[in-house]
C-alpha positions as CSV (number, residue, x, y, z in Angstrom):
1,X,-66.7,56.3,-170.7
2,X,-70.1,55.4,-172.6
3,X,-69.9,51.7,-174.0
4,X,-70.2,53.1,-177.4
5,X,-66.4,55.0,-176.2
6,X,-65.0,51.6,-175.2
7,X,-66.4,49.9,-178.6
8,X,-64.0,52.8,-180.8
9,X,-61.2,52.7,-178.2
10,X,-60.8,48.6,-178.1
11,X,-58.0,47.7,-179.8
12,X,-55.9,44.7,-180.5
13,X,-53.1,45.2,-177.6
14,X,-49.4,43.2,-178.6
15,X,-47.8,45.0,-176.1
16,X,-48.2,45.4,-172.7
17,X,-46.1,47.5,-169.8
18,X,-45.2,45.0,-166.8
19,X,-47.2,46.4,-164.5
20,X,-49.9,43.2,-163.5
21,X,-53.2,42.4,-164.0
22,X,-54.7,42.4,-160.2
23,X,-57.2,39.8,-159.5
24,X,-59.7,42.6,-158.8
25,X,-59.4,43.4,-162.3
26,X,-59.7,39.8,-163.7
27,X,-62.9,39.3,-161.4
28,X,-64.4,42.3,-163.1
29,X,-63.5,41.5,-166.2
30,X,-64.9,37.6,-165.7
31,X,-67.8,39.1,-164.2
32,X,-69.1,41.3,-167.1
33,X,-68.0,38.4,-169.8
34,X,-70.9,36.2,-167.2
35,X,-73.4,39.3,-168.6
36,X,-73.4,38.4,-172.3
37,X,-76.5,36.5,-173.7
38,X,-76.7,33.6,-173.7
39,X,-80.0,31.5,-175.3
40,X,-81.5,29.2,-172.7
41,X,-79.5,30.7,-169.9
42,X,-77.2,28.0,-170.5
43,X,-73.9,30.1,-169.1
44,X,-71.4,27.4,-170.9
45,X,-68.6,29.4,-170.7
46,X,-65.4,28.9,-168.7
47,X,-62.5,31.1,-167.4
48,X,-59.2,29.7,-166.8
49,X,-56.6,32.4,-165.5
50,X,-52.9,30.8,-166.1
51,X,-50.3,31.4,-164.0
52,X,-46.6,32.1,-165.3
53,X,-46.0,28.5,-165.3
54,X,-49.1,27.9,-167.3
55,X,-48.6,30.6,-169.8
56,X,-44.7,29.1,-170.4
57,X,-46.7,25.8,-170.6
58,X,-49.0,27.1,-173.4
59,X,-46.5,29.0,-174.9
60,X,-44.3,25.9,-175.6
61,X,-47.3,24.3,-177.0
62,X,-47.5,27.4,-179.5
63,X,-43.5,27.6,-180.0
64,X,-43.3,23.8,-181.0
65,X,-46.4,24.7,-183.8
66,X,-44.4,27.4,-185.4
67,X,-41.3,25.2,-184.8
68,X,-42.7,22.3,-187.0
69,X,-42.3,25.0,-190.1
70,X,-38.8,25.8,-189.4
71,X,-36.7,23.2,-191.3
72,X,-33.1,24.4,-188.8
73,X,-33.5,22.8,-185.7
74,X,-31.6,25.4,-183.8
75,X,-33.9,28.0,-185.3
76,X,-36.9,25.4,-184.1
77,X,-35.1,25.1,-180.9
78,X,-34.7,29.1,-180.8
79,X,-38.6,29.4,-181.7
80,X,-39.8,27.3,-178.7
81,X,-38.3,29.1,-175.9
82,X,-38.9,32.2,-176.8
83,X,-42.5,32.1,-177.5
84,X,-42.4,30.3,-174.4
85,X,-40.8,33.3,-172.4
86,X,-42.6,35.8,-174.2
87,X,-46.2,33.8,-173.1
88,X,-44.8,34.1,-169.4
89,X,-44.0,37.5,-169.0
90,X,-47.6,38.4,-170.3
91,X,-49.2,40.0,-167.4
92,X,-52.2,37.5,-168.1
93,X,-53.7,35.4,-170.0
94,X,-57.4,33.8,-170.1
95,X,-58.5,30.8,-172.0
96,X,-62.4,30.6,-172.5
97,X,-63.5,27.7,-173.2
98,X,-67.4,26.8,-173.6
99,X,-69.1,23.3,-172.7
100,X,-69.7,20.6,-175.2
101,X,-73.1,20.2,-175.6
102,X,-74.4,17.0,-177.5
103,X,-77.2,19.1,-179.1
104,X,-75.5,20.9,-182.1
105,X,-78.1,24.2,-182.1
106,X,-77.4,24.4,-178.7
107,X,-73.2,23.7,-179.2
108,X,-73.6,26.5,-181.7
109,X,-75.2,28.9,-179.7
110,X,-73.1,28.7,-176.7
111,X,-70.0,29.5,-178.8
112,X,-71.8,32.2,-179.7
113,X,-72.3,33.0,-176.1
114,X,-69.0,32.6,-175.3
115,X,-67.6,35.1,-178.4
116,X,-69.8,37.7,-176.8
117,X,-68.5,37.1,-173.6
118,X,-64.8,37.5,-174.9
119,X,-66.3,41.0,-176.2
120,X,-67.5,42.1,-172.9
121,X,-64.5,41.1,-171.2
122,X,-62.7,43.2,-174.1
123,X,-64.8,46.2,-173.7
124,X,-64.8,46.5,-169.9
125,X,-61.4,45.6,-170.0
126,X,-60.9,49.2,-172.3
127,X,-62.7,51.2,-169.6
128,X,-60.8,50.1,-166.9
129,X,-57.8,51.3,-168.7
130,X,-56.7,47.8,-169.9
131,X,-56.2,46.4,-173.5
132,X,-56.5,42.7,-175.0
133,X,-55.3,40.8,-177.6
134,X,-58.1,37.8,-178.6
135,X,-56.4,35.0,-179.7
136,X,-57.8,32.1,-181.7
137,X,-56.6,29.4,-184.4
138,X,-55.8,25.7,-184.1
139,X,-53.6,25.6,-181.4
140,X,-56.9,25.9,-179.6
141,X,-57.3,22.2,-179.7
142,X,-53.8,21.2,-179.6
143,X,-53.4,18.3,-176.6
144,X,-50.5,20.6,-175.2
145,X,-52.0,24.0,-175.3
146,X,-55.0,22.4,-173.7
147,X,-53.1,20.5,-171.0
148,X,-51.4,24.0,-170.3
149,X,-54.3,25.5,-169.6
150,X,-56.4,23.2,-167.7
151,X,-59.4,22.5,-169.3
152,X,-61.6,19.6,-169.4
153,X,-62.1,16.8,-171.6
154,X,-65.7,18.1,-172.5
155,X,-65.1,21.4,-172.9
156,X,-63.8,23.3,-176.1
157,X,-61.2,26.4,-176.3
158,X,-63.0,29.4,-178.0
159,X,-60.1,31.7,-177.8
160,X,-57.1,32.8,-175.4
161,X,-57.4,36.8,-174.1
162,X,-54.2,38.2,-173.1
163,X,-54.4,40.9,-170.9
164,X,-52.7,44.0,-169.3
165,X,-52.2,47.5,-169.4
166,X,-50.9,48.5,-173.5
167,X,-47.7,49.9,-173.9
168,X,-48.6,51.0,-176.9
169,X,-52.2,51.6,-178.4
170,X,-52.5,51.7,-182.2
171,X,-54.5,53.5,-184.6
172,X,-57.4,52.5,-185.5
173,X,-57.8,49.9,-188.5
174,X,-59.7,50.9,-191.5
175,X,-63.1,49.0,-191.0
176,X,-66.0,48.7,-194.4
177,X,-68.9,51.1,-193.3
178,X,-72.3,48.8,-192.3
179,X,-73.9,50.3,-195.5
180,X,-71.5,48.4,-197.4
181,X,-72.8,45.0,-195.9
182,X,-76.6,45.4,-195.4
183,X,-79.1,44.7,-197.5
184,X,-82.3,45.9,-196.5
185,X,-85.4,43.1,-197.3
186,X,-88.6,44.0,-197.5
């Protein structure tokens, strides 16, 4: 498959079969993210693979969120677990995180860095015959959702990659052609 294949074929991947990710899979994966730019060399990003108890963890975090805008408690209560359970029988589940840096060109472009990392992963992730689903939004800096999935004090989530191979791949989703958005300067 060329790259320019896996940039048509990626797709946002909500269900997966059960079959799981092997770790030989998640290194290559984590080893092409490691390829994206990244200005100054600075490499700030950060892989944490969670584990079924870490996924449940995280997906509690996310379940209370959406349970806060439920106003029946056993609906709230309902809400929790099962985004919980639904988060632990993902076959798995990446949060990238980047480092803090002080300096904020620098903390800019290393997000960037890490975004473009999250692609690659995506990308290679298509070609070995595996689908994501990016995830991103403010539980990313939720206390919870950050204690589930281990990261440090200095360093900031950029988005959560689930993982695994699609049960389902849908269609593509009408996209605005480039000419629409370019404006050519002379």
């Amino acid at each position: 498959m060329l790259p320019s294949d896996a940039i048509r074929a990626r797709r946002s991947i909500k269900k997966f079969t059960d079959r799981p990710v092997r770790r030989a899979e998640i290194d290559t994966l984590l080893d092409a993210a490691t390829l994206a730019p990244n200005h100054r060399l600075t490499q700030p990003w950060r892989f944490y693979v969670l584990g079924p108890e870490a996924r449940y963890a995280y997906g509690l975090a996310l379940g209370e969120r959406k349970a806060r805008k439920l106003t029946d408690a056993q609906a709230a209560s309902a809400m929790r677990q099962t985004v919980a359970a639904e988060h632990r029988a993902l076959p798995a589940m990446i949060a990238v995180a980047v480092v803090n840096n002080d300096n904020p060109e620098i903390r800019e472009e290393d997000y960037a860095a890490a975004l473009m990392a999250i692609q690659n992963l995506s990308l290679t992730a298509v070609e070995l015959g595996l689908g994501t689903h990016i995830k991103t939004g403010g539980v990313m800096s939720d206390p919870a959702a950050r204690a589930a999935a281990g990261v440090k004090d200095n360093e900031r989530i950029v988005a959560i990659v689930n993982v695994g191979t699609p049960l389902e791949i849908p269609p593509p989703k009408a996209r605005e052609p480039a000419a629409s958005v370019t404006t050519w300067v002379p």
